[in-house]
Each structure stands twice: as structure tokens, then as C-alpha cells.
N, CA, C, O and CB atoms as a CASP TS submission, in Angstrom:
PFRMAT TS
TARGET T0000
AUTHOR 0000-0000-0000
METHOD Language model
MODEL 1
PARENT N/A
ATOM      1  N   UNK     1      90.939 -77.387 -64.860  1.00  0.00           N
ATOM      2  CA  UNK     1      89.981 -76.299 -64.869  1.00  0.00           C
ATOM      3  C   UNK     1      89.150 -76.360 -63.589  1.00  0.00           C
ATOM      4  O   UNK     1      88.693 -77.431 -63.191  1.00  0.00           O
ATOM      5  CB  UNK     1      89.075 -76.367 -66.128  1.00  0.00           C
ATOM      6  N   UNK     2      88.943 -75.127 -62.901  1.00  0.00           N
ATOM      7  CA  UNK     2      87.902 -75.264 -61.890  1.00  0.00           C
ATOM      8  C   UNK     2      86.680 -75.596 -62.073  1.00  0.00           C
ATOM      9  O   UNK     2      86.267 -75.585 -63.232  1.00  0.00           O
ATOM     10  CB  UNK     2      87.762 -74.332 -61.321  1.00  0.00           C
ATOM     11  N   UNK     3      85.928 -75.914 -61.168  1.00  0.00           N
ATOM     12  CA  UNK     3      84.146 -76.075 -61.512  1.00  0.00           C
ATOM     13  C   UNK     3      84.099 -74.499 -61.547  1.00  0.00           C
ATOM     14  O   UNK     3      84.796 -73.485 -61.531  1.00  0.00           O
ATOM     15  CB  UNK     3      82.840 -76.991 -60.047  1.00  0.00           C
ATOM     16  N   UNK     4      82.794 -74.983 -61.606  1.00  0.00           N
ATOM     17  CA  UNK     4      81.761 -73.505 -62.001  1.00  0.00           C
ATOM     18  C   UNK     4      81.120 -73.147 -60.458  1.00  0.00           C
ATOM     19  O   UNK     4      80.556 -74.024 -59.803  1.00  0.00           O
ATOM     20  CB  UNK     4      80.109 -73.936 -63.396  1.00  0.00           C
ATOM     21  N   UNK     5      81.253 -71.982 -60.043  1.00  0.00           N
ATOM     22  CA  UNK     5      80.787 -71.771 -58.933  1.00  0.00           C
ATOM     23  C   UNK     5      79.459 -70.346 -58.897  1.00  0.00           C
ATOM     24  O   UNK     5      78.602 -69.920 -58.122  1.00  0.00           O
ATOM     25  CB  UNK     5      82.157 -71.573 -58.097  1.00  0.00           C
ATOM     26  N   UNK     6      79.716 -70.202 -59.542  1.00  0.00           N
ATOM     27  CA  UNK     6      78.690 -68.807 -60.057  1.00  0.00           C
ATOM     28  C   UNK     6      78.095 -68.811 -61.498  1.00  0.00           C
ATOM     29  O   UNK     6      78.868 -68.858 -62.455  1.00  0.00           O
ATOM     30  CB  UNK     6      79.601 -67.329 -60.056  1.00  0.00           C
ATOM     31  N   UNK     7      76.961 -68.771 -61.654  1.00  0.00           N
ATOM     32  CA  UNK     7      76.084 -68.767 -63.053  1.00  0.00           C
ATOM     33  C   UNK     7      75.353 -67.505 -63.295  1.00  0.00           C
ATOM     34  O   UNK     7      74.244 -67.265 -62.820  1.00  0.00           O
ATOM     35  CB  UNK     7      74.953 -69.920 -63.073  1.00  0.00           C
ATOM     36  N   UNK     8      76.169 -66.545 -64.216  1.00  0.00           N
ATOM     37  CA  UNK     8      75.371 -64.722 -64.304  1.00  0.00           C
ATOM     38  C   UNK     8      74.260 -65.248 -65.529  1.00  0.00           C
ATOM     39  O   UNK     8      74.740 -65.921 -66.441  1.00  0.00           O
ATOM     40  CB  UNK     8      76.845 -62.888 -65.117  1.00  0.00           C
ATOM     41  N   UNK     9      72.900 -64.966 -65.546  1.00  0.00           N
ATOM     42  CA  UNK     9      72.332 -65.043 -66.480  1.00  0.00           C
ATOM     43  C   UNK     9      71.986 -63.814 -66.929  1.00  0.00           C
ATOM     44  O   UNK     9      71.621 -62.959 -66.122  1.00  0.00           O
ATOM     45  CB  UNK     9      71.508 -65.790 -66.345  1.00  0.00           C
ATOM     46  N   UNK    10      72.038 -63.613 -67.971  1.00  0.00           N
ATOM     47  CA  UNK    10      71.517 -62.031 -69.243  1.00  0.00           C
ATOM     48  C   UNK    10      70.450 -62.437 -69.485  1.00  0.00           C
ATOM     49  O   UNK    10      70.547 -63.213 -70.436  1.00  0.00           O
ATOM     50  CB  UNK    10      72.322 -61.630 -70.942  1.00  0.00           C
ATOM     51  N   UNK    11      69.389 -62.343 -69.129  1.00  0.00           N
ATOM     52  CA  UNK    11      67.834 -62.375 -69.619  1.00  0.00           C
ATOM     53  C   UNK    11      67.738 -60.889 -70.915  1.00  0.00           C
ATOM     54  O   UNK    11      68.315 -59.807 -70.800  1.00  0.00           O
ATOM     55  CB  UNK    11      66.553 -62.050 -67.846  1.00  0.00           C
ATOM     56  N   UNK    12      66.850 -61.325 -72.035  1.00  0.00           N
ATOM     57  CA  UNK    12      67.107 -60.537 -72.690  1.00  0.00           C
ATOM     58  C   UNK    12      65.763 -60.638 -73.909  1.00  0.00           C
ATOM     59  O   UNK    12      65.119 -61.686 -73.862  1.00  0.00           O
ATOM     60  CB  UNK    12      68.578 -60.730 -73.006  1.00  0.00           C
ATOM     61  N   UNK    13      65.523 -60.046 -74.512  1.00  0.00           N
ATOM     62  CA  UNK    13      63.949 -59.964 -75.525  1.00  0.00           C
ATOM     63  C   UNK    13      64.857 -59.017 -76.332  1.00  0.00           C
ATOM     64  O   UNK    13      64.903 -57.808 -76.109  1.00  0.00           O
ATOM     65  CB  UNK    13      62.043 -59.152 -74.752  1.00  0.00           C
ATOM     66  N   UNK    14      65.577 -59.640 -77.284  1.00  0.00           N
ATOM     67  CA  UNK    14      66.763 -59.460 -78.484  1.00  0.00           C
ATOM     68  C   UNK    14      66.832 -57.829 -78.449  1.00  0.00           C
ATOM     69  O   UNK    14      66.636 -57.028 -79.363  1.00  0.00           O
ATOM     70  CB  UNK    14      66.256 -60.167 -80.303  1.00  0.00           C
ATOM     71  N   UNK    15      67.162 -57.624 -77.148  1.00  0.00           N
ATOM     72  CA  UNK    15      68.102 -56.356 -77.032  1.00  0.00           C
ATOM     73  C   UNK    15      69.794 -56.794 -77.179  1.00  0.00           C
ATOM     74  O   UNK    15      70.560 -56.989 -76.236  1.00  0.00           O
ATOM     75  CB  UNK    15      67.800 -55.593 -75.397  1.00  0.00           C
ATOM     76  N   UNK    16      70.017 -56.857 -78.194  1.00  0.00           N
ATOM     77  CA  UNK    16      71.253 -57.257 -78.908  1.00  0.00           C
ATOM     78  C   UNK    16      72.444 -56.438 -78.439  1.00  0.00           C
ATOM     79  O   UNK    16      73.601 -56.683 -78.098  1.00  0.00           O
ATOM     80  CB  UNK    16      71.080 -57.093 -80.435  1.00  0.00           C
ATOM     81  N   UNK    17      71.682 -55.370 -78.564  1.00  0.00           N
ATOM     82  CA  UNK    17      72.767 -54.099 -78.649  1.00  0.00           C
ATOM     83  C   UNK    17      73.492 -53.864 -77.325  1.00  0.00           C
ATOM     84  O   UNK    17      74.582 -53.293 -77.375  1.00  0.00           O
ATOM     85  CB  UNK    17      71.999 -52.631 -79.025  1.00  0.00           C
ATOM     86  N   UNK    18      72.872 -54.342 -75.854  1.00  0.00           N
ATOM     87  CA  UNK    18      73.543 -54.406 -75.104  1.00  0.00           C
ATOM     88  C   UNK    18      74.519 -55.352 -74.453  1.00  0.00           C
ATOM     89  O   UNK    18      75.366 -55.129 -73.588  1.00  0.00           O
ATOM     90  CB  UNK    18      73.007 -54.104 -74.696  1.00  0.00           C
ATOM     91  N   UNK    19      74.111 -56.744 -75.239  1.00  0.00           N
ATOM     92  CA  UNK    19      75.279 -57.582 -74.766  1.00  0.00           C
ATOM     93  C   UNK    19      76.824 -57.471 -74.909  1.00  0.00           C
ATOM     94  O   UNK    19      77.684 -58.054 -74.250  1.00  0.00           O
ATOM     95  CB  UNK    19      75.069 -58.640 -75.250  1.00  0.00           C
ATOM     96  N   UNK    20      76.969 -56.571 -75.942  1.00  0.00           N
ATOM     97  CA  UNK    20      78.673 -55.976 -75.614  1.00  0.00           C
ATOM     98  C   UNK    20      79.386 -55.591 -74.512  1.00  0.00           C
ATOM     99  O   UNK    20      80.530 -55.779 -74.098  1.00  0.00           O
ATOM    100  CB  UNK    20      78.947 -54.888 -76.158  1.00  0.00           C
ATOM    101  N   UNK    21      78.324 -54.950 -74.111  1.00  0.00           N
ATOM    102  CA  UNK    21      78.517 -53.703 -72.864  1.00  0.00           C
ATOM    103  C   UNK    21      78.465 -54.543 -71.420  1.00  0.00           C
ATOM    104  O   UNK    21      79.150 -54.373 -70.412  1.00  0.00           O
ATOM    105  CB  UNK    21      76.995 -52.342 -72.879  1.00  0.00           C
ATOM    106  N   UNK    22      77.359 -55.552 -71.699  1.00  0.00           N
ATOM    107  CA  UNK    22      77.308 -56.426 -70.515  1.00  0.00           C
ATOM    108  C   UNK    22      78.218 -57.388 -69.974  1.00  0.00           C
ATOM    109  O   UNK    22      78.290 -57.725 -68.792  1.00  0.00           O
ATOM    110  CB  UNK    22      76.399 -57.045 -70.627  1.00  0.00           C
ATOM    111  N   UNK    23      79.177 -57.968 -71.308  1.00  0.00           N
ATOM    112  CA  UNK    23      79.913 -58.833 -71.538  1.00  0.00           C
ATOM    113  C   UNK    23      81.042 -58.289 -70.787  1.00  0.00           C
ATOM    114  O   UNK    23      81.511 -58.912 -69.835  1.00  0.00           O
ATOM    115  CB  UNK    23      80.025 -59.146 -72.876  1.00  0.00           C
ATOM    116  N   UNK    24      81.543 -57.064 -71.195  1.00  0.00           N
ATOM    117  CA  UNK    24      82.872 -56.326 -71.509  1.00  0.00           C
ATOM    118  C   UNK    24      82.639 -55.970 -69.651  1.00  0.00           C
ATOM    119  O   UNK    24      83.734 -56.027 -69.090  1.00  0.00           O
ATOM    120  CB  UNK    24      82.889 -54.702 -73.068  1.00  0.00           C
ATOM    121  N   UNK    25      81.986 -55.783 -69.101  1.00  0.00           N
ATOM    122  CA  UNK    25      82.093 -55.158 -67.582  1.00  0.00           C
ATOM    123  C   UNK    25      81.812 -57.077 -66.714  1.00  0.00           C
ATOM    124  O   UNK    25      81.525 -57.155 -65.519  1.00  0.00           O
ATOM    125  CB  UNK    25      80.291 -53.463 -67.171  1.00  0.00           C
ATOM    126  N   UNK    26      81.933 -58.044 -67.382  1.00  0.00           N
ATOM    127  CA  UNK    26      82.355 -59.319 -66.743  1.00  0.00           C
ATOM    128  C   UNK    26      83.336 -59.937 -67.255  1.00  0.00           C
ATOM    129  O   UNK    26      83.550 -61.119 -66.984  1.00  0.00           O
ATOM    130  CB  UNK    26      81.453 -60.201 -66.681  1.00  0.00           C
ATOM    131  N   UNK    27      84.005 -59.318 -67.983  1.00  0.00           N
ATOM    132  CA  UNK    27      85.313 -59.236 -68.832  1.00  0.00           C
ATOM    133  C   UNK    27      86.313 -58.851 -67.564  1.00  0.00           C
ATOM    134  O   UNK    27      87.138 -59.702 -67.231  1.00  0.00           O
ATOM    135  CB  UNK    27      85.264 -57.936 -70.245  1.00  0.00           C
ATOM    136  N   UNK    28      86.269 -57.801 -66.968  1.00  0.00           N
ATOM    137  CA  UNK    28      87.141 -57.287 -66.145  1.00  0.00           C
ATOM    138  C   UNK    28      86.916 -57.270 -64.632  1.00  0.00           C
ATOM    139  O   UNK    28      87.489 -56.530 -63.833  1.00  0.00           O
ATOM    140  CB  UNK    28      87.311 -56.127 -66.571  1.00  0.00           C
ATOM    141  N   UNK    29      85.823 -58.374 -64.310  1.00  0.00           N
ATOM    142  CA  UNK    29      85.720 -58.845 -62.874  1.00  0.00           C
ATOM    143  C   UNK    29      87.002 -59.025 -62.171  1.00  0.00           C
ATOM    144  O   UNK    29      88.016 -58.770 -62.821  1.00  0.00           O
ATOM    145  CB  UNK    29      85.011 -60.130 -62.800  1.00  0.00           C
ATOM    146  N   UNK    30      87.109 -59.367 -61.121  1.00  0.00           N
ATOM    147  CA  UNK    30      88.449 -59.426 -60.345  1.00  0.00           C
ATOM    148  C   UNK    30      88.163 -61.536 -60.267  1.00  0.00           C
ATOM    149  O   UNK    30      88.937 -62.470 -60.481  1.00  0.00           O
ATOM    150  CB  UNK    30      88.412 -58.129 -58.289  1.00  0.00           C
ATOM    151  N   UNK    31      86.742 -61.480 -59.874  1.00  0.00           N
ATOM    152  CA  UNK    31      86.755 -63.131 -59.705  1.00  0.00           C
ATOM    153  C   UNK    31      87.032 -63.673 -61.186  1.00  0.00           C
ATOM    154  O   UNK    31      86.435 -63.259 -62.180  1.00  0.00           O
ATOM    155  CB  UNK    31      85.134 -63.814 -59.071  1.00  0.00           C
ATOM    156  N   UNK    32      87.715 -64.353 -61.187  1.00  0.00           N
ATOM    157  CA  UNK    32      88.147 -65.344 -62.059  1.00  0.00           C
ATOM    158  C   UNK    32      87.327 -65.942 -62.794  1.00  0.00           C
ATOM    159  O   UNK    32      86.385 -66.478 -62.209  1.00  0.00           O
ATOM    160  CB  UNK    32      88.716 -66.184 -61.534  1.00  0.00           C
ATOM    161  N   UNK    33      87.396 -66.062 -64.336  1.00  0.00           N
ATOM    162  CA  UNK    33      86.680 -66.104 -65.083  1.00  0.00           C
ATOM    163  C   UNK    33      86.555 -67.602 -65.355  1.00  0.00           C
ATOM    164  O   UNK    33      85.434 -67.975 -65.703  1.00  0.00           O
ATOM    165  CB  UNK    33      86.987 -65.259 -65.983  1.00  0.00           C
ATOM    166  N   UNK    34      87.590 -68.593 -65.248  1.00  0.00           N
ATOM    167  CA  UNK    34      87.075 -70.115 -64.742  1.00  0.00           C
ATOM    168  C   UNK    34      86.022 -70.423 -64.257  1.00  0.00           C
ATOM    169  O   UNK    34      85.117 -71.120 -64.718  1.00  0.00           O
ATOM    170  CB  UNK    34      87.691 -70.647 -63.875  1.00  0.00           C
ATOM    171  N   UNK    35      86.167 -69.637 -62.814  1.00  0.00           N
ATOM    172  CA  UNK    35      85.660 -70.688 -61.817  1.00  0.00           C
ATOM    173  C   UNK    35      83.237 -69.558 -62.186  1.00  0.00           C
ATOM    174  O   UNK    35      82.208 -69.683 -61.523  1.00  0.00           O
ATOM    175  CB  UNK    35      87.113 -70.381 -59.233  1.00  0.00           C
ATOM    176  N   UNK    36      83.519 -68.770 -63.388  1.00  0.00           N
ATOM    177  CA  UNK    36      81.848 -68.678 -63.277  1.00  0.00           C
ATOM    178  C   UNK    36      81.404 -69.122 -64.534  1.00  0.00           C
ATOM    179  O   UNK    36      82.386 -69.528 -65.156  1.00  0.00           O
ATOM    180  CB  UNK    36      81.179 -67.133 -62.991  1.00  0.00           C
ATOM    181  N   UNK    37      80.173 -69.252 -65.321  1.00  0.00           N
ATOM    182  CA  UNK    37      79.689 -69.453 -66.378  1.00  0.00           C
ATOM    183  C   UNK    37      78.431 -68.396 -66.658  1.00  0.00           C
ATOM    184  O   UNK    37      77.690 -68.099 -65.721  1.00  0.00           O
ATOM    185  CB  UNK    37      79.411 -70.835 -66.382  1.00  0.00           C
ATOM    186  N   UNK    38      78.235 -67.874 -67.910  1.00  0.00           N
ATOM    187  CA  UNK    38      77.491 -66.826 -68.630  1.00  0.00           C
ATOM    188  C   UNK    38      76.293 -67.421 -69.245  1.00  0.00           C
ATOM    189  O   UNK    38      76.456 -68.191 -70.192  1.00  0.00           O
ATOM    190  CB  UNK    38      78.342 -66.144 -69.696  1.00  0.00           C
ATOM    191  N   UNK    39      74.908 -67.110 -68.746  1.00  0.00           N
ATOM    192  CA  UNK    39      73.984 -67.682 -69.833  1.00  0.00           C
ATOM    193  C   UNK    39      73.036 -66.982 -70.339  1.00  0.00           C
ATOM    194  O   UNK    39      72.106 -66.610 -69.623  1.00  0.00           O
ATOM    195  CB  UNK    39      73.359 -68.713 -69.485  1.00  0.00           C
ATOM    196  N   UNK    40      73.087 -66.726 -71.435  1.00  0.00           N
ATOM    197  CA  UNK    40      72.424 -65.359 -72.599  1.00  0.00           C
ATOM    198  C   UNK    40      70.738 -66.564 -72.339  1.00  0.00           C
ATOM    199  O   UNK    40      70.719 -67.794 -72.288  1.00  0.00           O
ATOM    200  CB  UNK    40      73.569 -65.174 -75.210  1.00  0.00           C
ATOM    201  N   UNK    41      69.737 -65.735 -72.245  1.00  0.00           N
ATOM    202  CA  UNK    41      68.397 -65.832 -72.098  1.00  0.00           C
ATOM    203  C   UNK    41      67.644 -65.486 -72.337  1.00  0.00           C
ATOM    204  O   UNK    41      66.914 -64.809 -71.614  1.00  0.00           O
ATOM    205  CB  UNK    41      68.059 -65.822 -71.574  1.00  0.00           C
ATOM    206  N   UNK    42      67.374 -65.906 -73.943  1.00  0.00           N
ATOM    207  CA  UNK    42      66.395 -64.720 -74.883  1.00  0.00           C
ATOM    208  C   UNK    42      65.182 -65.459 -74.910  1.00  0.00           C
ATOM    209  O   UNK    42      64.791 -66.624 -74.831  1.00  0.00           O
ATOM    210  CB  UNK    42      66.918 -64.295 -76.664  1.00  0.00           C
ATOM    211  N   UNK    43      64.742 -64.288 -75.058  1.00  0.00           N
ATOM    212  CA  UNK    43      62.890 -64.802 -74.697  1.00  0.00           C
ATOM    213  C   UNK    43      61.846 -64.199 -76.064  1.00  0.00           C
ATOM    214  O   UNK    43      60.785 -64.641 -76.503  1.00  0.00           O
ATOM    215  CB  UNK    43      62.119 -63.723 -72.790  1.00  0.00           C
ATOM    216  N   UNK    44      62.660 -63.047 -76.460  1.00  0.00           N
ATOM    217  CA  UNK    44      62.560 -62.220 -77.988  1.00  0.00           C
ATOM    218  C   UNK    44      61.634 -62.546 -78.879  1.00  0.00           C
ATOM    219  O   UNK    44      60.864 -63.212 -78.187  1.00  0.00           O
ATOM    220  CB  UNK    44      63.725 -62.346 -78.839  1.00  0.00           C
ATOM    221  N   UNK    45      61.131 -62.522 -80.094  1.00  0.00           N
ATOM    222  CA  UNK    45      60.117 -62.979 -80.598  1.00  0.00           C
ATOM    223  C   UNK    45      61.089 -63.341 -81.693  1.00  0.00           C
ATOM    224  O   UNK    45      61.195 -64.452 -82.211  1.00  0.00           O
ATOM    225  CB  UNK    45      58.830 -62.109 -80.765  1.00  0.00           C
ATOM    226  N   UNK    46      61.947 -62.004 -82.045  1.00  0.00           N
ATOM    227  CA  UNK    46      62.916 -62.612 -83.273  1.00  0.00           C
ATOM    228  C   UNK    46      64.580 -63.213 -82.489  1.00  0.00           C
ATOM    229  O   UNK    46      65.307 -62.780 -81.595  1.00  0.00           O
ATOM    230  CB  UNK    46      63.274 -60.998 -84.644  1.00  0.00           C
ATOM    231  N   UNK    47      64.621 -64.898 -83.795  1.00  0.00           N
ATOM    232  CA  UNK    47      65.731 -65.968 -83.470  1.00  0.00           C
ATOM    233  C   UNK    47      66.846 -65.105 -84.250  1.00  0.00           C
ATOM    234  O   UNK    47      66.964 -64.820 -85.442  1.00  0.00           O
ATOM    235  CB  UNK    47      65.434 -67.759 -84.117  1.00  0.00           C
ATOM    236  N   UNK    48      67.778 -64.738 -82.876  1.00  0.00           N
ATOM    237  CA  UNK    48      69.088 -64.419 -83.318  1.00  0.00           C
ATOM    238  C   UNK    48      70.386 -65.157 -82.399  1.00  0.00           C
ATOM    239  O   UNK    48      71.360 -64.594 -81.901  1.00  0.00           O
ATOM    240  CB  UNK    48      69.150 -62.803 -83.260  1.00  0.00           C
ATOM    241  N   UNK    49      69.964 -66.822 -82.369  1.00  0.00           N
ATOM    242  CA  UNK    49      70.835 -67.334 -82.134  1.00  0.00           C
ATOM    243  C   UNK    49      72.207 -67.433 -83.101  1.00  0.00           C
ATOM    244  O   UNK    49      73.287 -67.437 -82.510  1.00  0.00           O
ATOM    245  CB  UNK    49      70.287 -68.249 -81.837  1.00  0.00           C
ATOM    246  N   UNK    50      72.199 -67.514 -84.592  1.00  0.00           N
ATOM    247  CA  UNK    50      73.506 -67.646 -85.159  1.00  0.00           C
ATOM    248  C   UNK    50      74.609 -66.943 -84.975  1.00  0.00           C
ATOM    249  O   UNK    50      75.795 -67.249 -84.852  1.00  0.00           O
ATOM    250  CB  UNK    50      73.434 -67.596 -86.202  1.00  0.00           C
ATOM    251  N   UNK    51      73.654 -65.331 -84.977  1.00  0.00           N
ATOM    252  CA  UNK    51      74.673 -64.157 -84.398  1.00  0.00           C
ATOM    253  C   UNK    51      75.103 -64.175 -82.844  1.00  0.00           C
ATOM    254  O   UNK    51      76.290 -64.023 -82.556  1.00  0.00           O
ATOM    255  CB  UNK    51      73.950 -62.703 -84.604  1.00  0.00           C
ATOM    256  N   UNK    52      74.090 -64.369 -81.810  1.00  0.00           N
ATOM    257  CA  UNK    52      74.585 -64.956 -81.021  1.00  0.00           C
ATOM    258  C   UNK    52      75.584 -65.649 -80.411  1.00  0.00           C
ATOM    259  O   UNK    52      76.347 -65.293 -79.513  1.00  0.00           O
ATOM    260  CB  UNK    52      74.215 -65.200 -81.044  1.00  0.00           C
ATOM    261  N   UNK    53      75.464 -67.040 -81.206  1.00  0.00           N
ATOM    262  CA  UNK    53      76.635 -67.904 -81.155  1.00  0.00           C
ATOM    263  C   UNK    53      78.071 -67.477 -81.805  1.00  0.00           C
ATOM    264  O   UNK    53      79.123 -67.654 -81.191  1.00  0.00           O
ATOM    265  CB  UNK    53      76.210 -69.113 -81.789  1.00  0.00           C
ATOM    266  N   UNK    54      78.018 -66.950 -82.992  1.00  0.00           N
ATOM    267  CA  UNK    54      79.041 -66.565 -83.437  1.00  0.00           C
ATOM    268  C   UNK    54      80.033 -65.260 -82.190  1.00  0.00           C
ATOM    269  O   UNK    54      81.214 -65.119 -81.873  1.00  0.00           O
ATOM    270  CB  UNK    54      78.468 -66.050 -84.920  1.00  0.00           C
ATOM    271  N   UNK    55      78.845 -64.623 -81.864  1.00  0.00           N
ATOM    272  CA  UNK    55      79.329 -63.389 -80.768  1.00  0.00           C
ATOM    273  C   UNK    55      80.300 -64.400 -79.812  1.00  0.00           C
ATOM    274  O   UNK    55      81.529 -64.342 -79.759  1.00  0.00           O
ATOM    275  CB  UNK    55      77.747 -62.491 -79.678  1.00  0.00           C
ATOM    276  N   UNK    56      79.208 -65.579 -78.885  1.00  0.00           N
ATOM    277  CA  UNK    56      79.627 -65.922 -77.964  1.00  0.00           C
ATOM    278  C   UNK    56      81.342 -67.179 -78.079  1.00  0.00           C
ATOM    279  O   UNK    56      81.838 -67.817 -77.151  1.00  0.00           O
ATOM    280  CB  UNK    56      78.241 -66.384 -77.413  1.00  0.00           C
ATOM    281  N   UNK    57      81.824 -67.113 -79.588  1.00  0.00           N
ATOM    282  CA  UNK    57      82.759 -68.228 -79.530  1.00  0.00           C
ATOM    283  C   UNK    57      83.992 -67.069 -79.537  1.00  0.00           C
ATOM    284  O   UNK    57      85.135 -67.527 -79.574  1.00  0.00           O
ATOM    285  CB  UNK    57      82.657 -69.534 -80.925  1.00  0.00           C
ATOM    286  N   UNK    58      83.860 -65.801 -79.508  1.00  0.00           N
ATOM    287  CA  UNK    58      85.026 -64.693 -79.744  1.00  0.00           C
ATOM    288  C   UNK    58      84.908 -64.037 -78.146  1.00  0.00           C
ATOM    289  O   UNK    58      85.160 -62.882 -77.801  1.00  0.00           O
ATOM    290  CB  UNK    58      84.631 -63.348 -81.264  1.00  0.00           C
ATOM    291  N   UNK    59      84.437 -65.185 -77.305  1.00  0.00           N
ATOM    292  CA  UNK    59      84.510 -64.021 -75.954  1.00  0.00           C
ATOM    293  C   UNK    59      85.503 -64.979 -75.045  1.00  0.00           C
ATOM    294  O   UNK    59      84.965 -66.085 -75.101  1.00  0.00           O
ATOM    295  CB  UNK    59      82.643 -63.585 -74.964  1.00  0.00           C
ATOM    296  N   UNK    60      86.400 -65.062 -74.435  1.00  0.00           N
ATOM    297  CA  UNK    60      87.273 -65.752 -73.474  1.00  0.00           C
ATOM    298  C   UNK    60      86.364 -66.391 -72.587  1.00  0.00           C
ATOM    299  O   UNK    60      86.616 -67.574 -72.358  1.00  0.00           O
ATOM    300  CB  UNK    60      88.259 -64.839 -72.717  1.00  0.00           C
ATOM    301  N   UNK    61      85.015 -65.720 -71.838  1.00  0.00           N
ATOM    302  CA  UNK    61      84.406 -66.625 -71.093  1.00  0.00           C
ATOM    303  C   UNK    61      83.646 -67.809 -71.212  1.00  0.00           C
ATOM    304  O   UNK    61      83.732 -68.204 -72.374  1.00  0.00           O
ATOM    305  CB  UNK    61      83.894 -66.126 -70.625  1.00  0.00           C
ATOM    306  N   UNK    62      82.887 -68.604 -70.470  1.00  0.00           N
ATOM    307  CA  UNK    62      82.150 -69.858 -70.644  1.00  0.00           C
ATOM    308  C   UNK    62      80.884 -69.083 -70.703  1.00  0.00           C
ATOM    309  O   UNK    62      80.457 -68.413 -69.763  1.00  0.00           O
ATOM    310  CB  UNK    62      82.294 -71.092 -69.454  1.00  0.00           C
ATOM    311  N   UNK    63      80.299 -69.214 -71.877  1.00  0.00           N
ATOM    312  CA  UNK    63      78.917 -68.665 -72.170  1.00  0.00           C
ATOM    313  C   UNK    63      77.967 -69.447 -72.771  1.00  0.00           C
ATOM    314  O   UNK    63      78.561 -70.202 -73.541  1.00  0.00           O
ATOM    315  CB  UNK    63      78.970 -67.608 -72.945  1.00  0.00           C
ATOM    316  N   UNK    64      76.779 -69.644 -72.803  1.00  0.00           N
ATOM    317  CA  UNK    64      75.910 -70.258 -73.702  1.00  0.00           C
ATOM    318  C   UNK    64      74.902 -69.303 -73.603  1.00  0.00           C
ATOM    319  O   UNK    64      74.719 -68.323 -72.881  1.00  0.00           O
ATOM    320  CB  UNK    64      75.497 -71.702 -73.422  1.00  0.00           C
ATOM    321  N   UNK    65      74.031 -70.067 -74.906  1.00  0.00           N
ATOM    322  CA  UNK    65      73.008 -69.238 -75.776  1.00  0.00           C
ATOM    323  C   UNK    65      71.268 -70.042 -75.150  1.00  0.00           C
ATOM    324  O   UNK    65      70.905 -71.121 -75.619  1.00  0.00           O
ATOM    325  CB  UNK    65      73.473 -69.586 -77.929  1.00  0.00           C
ATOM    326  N   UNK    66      70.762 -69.593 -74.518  1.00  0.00           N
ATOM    327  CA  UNK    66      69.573 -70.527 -74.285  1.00  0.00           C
ATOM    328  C   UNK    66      68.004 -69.516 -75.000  1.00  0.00           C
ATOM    329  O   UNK    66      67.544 -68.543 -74.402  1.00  0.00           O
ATOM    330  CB  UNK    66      69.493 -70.896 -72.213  1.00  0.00           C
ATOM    331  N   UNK    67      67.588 -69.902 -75.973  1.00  0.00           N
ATOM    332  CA  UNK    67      66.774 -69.706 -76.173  1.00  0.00           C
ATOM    333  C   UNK    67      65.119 -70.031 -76.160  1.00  0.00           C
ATOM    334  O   UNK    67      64.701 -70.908 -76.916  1.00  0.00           O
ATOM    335  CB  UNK    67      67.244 -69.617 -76.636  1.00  0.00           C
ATOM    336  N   UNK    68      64.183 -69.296 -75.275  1.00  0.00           N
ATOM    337  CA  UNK    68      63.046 -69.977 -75.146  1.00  0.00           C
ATOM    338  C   UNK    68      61.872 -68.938 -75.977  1.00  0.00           C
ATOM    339  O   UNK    68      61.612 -67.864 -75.434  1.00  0.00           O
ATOM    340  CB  UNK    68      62.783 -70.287 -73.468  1.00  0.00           C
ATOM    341  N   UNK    69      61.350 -69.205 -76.973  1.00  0.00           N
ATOM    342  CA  UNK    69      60.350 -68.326 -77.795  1.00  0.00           C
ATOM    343  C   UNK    69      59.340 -67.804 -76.910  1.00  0.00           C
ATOM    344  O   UNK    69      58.554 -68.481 -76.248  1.00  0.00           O
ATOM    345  CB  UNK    69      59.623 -69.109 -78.953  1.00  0.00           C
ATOM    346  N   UNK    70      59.440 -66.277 -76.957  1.00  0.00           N
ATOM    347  CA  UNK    70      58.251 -65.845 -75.694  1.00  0.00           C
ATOM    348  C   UNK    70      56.702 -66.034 -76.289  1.00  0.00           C
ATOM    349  O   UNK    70      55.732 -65.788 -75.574  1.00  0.00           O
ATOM    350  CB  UNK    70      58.423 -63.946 -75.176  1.00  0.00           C
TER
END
């Protein structure tokens, strides 16, 4: 596996509804989905890590869930 050479972060205050949309247009990058890593960055008041996580184990890329309570 390659390293990681690029880190996209989604900053986000549990606007849920757009991480599909955000996902799906780094879904079809031309750079190679190895060599970057995805990090969801909710700041939200309401914890929707389970759904989250569950979202992020059905996506082909390297993603994590970082949550910091705003």
C-alpha cells in the first residue's frame, strides 16, 4: 500500500446530509485513492458518530471520524 500523501478534511457541525455528495465527488478523483486519507470533522453539538462510522466502513476510501464537541 502507498503512504498517505494528501489529507482532505470535511469540517462539519452535523450537516449530515452533505457528506454523500462530498464523498461521492472524491470517489471519482483521477488521484488515486491509496495514496490520500479522508477526515470527517464534526464540531456539531449533536454525537452522530455511530452513523458516521457505520457510513464511513461502506466507502472504499481511508476515512476517519474525528469528533471534537463545539
Amino acid at each position: 500500500m502507498d503512504s498517505v500523501v494528501i489529507t482532505v478534511v470535511i469540517p462539519t457541525a452535523s450537516a449530515w446530509e452533505l457528506l454523500p455528495t462530498a464523498v461521492a465527488h472524491l470517489e471519482v478523483q483521477s488521484y488515486p485513492a491509496a495514496r490520500f486519507e479522508v477526515i470527517i470533522a464534526d464540531y456539531g453539538q449533536q454525537d452522530a458518530s455511530s452513523a458516521v462510522e457505520q457510513y464511513i466502513q461502506g466507502t472504499p476510501m481511508r476515512m476517519r471520524y474525528v469528533r471534537a464537541p463545539g
